[in-house]
N, C-alpha and C positions, 0 to 999 in steps of 0.2 A: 504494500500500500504506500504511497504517496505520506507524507510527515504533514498534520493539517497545519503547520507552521508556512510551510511551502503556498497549501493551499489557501489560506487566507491571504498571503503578500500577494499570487501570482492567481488568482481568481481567472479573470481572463485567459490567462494562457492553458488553464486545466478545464476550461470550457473548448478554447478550439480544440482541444486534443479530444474531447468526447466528439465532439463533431465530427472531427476526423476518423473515429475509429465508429463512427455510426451509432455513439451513446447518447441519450437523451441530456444535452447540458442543463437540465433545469434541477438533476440532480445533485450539480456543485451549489446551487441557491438554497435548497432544501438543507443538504449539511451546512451549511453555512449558519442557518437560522439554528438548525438544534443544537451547531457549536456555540450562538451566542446563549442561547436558552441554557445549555451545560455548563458554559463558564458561571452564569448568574445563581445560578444553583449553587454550584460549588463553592463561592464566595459565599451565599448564606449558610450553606451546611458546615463549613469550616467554622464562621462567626458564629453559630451555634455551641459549636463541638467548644470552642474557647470558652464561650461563656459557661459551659455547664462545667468547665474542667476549674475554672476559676471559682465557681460556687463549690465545686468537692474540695478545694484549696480552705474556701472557707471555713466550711465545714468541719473540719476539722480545729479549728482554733472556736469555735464560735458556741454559745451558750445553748441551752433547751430552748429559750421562745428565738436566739437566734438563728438556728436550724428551723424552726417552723417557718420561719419568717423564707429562709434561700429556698425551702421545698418548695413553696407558692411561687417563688421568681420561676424556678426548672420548671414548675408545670407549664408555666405562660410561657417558655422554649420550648415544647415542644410540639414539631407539627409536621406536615404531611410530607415537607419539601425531602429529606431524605429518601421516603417510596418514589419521589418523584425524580430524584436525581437517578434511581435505578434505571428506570425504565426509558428516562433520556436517554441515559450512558449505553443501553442498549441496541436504540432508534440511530444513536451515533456509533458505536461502531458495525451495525447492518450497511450503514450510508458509506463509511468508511471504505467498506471490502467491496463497493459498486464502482469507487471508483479509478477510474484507467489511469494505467501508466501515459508519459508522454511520449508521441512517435519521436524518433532522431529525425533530427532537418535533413537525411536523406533518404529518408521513406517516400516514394511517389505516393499521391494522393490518388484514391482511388473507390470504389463501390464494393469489390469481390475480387477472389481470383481470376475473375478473366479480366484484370487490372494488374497484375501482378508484371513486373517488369523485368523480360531475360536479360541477364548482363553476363552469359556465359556458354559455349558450345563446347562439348570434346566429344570426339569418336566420328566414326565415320556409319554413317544409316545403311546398313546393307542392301545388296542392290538384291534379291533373292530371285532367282533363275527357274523355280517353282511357285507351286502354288501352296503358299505357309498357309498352315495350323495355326491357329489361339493355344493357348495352354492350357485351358480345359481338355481339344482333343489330345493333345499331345501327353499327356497324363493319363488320358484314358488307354491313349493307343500303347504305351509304353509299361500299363500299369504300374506307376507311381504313386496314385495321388487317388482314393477314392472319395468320390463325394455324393455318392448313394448314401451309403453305409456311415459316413459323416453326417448327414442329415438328419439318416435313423437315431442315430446316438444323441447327438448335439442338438438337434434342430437346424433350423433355417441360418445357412453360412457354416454349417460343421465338415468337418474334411478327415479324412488322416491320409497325413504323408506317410510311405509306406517305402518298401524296398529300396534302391538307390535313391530318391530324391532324399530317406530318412537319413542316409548317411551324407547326404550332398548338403543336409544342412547344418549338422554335426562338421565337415569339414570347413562350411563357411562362417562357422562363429569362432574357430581354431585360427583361423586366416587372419579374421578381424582381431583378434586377440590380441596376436601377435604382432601383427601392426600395431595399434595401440600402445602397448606396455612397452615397445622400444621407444615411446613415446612420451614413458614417464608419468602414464598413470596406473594408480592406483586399484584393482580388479576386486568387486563386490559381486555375490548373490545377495539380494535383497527383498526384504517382504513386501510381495502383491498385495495385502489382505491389510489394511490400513486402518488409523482412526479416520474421522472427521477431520479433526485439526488435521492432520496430516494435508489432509484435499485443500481444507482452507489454506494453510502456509503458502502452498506454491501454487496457488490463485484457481484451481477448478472448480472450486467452488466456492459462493452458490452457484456461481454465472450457469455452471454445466453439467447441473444435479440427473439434467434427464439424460447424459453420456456417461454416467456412473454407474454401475453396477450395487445396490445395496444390501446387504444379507440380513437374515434375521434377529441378529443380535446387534445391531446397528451399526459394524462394518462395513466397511466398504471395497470392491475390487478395484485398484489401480488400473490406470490405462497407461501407462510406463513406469520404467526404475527412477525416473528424476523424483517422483514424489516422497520412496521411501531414503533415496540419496542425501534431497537435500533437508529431508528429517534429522537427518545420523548427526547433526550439528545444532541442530534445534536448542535453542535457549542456554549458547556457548558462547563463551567469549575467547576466539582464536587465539593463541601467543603470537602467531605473526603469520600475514600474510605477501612479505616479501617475494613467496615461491608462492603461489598460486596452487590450491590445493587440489591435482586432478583426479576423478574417480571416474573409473568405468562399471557399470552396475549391470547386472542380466538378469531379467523374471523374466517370470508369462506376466502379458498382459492381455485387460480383458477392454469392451467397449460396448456400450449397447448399437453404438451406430442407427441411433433414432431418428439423427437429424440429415440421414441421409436415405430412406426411405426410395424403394424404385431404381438406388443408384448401385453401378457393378453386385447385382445379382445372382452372376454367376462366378465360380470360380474363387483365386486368394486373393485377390486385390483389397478387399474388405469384408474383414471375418473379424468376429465376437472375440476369439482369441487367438493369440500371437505369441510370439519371445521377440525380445531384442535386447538388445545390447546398446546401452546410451550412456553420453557421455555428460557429464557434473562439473564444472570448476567457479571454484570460490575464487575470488581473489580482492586485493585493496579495490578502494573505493576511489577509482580511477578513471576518468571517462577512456579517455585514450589506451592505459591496456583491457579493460572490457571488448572496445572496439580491434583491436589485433587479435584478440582470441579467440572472439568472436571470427575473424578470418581462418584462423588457427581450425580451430575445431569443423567448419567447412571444407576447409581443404582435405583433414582426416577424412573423413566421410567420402569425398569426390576418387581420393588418390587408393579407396578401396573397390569402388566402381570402375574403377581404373587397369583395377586387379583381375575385376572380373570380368570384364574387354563388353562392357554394356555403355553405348552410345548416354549420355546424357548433357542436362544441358541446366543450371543456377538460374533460379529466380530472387530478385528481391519482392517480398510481399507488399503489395499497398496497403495504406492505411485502414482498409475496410475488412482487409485480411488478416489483422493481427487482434492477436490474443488480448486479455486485459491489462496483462502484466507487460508485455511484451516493449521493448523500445524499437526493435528490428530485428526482422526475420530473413532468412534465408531459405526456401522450399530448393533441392534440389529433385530434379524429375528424371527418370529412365525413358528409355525408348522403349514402346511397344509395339512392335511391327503389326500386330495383328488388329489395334488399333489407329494404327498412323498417326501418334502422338508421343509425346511426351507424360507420362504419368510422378504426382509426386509420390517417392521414395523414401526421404527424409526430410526434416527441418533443423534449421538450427536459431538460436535466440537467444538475446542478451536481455538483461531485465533492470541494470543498476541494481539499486537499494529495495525494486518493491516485493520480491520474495523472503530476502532476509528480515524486512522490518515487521511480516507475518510473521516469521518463523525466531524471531530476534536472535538472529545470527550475526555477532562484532568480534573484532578481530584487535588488536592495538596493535599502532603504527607504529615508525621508529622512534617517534617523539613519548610513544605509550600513551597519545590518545588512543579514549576505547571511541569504533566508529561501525557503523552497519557494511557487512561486504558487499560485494555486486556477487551476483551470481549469471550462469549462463549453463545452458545444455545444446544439445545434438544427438538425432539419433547417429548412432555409429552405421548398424544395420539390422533390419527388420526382416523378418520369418517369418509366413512364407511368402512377403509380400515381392521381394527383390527374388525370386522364387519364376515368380511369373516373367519378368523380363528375360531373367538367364537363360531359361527355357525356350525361350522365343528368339531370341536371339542366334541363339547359336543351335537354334534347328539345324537337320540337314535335309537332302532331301530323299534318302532312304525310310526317312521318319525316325535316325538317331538324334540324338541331342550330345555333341561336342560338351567333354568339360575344359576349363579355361584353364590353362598353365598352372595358374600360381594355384590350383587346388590338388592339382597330382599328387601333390607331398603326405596329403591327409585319404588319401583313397587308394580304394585295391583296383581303381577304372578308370578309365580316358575317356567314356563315350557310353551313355547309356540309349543300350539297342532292345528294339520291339523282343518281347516272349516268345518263345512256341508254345510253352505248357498254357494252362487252361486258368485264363482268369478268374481268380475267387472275390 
C-alpha cells in the first residue's frame, strides 16, 4: 500500500494513477474524509485516555468525598467515540488496500492488453513445410498428455501429463534451476495453502477474491510461490540489504480462472493447476536498482526460452494492464504456430514499497536507518503452460516432436515419436 503521508501531500497524483490503471479516483476523496474523521477521533480518544489517567493519578492521593467527586468527572468521559474510532480504523484500512500503486513515467497508457507495447523480438517463426498440429493433437497422437481422463478426475481444465512429456517437465524445471542458482539465488519449496494475510501482503486480495481458491477452514490456495516467498520475511527487519536478497521458490499453483470464462478451453494454456518456478528479490529502497533488476530478472526468464529454441517476443504492459500493486510490468509471450501469435508465458514486476509496507518488511541501510524494501518477482517458468509452445514448435512432420539441446542432459531421449502399442 501507498504511506497515507504520500497520499494526503500528492492527492492528485494518486488520482491520475487510479485513472490510469482504470480505478475509480473518487476513492482517494473517500479515504481522505475517513482519514480526517480518524485523525479527529484519535485526538479525542487520546484527550480522553489522558484525562482518565490523570484522574487514576489523583486518585490515589485524594480523600473518600474526593474520589467520589473524580468518579463523576470519569463518568462524564466516557462515550461512544472509542467504538467509533474502531470501526473508522476499519473503513480506513479496507480504503487503504483499494488503493493503487503508481504506474512508472514509462508505462504506455492504455485500456487492456491489446494496448500493451512490444519492445522486443528473438527467434526466428518457423516457416513449416507441412500441415502443423495444435498441441492438443499432438499429445493425443503421441500419447502424452490425456485430457479425457483429466476431466474425469479434475473437472473442466484437468489433464495428466503422462509418459515423456512427464519427464520433459521434470527435465525443464532441472534446466531452469540451474540457470538460476548460477545466478545467485537462493532455491525454496514453499506453501501453496496460505493465510489471508498472506493474499492481503502481496496485494491479491480483496481486489481478486473471485481468482482464489478458498477451503473450508478459511485457507486459501495460492496462484504462485511469490505469495508464500514474500511471506518468509513478513514482519522482519533485514540487517542489510546491500546484496539484494534473491529466492527462487517452486509449488503447485492453483486458479479459478473465472475471469476468463469461454477463453483457451481447450488444452494447457489455462488450467486450474500448475507448478512453477518464480523468482522473489528484496532489495534497498532504490528506484534505480529496482528498475535494473527488474531488467535482470526478465532477461532470466527470456535467456531460458532461449534455451528452449521457442521464438518469443517482450511486452511492456499498459496502464490498464497492470496489477494494483504493480509500478511496471513486463509480459513476455511465446510463439504458437498453431495459433499464429504470440501467447503470454511469463510476467515480470517491480512494486517499490507497496508489498513490503503490507507485509512490513524493513531492512536498515548503511546509515542503520530502519526503511520499507522494494520488492519484485518473475515467473522463471510455468508447467505445463511453456509445455504447449515447445510442442508446437518443434513438431516434425513425421508427427515426432524434437527435444531442444540444452534438455538432452536430463533425458534418456532426443525426440518423442508416435506409439504402436495401444493407447490407455
Amino acid at each position: 500500500m501507498l504511506d497515507i503521508k504520500f497520499i494526503r501531500q500528492n492527492s492528485e497524483l494518486v488520482k491520475n494513477g487510479c485513472k490510469k490503471k482504470k480505478i475509480a479516483s473518487d476513492i482517494v476523496d473517500k479515504l481522505l474524509l475517513v482519514d480526517v474523521k480518524r485523525s479527529e477521533l484519535m485526538q479525542n480518544v487520546e484527550k480522553i485516555h489522558r484525562l482518565k489517567n490523570e484522574a487514576n493519578e489523583r486518585m490515589k492521593k485524594a480523600s473518600d468525598e474526593e474520589r467520589k467527586e473524580i468518579i463523576e468527572e470519569m463518568k462524564k468521559l466516557d462515550s461512544d467515540e472509542e467504538k467509533e474510532l474502531l470501526e473508522v480504523n476499519k473503513e480506513f484500512q479496507r480504503l487503504m488496500l483499494l488503493i493503487p500503486n503508481i504506474p512508472h513515467e514509462s508505462v504506455p497508457e492504455g485500456d487492456s492488453d491489446e494496448d500493451n507495447l512490444e519492445i522486443k523480438k528473438w527467434g526466428d517463426i518457423r516457416d513449416f513445410d507441412f500441415v502443423i498440429k495444435d498441441h492438443v493433437e499432438i499429445a493425443k497422437d503421441l500419447n502424452i498428455i490425456d485430457f479425457d481422463k483429466g476431466s474425469k478426475t479434475a473437472g473442466f481444465r484437468g489433464y495428466y501429463l503422462k509418459n515423456e512429456v512427464a519427464l520433459l517437465s521434470f527435465a525443464i524445471w532441472n534446466l531452469a534451476l540451474e540457470k538460476i542458482l548460477a545466478k545467485g539465488f537462493s532455491p525454496m519449496i514453499v506453501p501453496s495453502l496460505v493465510k489471508e494475510n498472506a493474499l492481503i501482503g502481496t496485494g491479491y486480495l480483496p481486489q481478486q477474491e473471485n481468482e482464489v481458491y478458498k477451503t473450508s477452514d478459511d485457507m486459501y490456495l495460492a496462484g504462485t510461490a511469490e505469495v508464500a516467498l514474500m511471506n518468509y520475511h513478513s514482519d522482519e527487519i533485514i540487517s542489510s540489504l546491500e546484496e539484494p536478497k534473491k529466492y527462487v521458490g517452486f509449488s503447485p499453483c492453483f486458479r479459478t480462472e473465472i475471469g476468463s470464462y469461454g477463453k483457451d478451453i481447450k488444452g494447457i494454456f489455462r488450467v486450474h493447476e500448475f507448478f512453477k518456478l518464480e523468482q522473489v528479490i528484496l532489495c534497498k529502497n532504490d528506484k534505480e536498482v529496482s528498475e535494473k533488476l527488474h531488467e535482470e530478472i526478465t532477461r532470466n526468464a527470456e535467456e531460458l526460452l532461449e534455451a528452449l529454441e521457442i521464438p518469443y517476443r517482450r511486452v511492456v504492459n499498459c496502464t490498464g494492464d497492470l496489477g494494483l500493486g504493480q509500478v511496471k510490468k513486463y509480459d513476455i509471450e511465446a510463439w504458437i504456430p498453431s495459433q499464429n501469435r504470440y501467447r503470454e508465458t511469463h510476467s515480470a514486476s517491480f512494486f517499490y514499497e507497496f508489498q513490503t509496507r503490507r507485509l512490513n518488511i524493513k531492512y536498515k541501510d548503511k546509515e542503520g536507518e530502519v526503511k520499507y524494501a522494494h520488492s519484485l518477482n518473475n515467473t522463471l517458468i510455468a508447467t505445463p503452460r511453456v509445455l504447449m509452445a515447445l510442442l508446437e514448435n518443434h513438431q516434425q512432420k513425421d508427427g515426432s516432436v524434437k527435444i531442444p539441446q540444452a534438455l538432452h542432459k536430463y533425458l534418456n531421449f532426443t525426440e518423442i515419436k508416435a506409439k504402436n502399442e495401444q493407447k490407455d
